[in-house]
N, C-alpha and C positions, 0 to 999 in steps of 0.2 A: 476676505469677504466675511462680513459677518451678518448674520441673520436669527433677528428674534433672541440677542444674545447672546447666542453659541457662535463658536467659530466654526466653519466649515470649511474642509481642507477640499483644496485643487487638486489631490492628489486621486490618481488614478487606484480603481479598486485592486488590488493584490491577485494576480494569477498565478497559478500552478497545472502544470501538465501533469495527470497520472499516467499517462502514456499515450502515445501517438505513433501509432503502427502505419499510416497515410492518410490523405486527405479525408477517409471514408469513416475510416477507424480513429476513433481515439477517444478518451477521454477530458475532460478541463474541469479544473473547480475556481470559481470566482469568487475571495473573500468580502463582502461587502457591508463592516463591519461588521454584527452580530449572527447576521444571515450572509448563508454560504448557498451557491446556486451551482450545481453539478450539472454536465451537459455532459451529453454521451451520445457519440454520432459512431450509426456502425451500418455496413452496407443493406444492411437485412432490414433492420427496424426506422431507421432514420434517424432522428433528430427527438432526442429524449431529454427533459427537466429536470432536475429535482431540486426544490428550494428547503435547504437543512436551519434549523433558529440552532446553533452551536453545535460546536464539534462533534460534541456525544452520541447527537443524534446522525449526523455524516458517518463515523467512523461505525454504528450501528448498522447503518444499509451497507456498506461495503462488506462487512462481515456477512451479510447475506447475501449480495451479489457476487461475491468472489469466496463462497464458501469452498475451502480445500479440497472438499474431499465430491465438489463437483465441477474444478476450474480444469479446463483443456488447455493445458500446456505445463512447462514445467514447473517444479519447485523454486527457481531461482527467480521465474519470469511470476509467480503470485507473491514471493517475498517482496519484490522489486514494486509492483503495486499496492502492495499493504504497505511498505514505508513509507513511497509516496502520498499515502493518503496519512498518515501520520506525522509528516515535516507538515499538513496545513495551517 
């Protein structure tokens, strides 16, 4: 399909799970070209946003929100979500 002379792909935006503890818990980032959209559903807070314009600025909040030395749980289980956030 083309539109205004660009082509525009059929193709579905690019997901990524950072984790998924259950239905209540987890995290999703949506790559949608240049803007990446982070949802984060957890039993306490509900249903959270964040829309990132490029990587830098994503892998910036996560460094804040999963800072090491205030994450409750293991070292394996924040390395395991810092990578994830880094294959986006």
């Amino acid at each position: 399909m083309q539109k205004r002379g660009k082509q525009v792909s059929n193709q579905p935006f690019k997901k990524h799970v950072i984790y998924k503890k259950d239905k209540w818990n987890m995290l999703n980032v949506e790559v949608q070209g240049s803007k990446i959209v982070l949802t984060e559903i957890t039993d306490q807070w509900g249903e959270e946003c964040h829309t990132f314009i490029g990587r830098p600025a994503m892998l910036h909040w996560a460094s804040e929100r999963f800072a090491k030395d205030k994450f409750q749980g293991t070292d394996e289980e924040w390395q395991a979500i810092m990578d994830a956030f880094k294959e986006v």
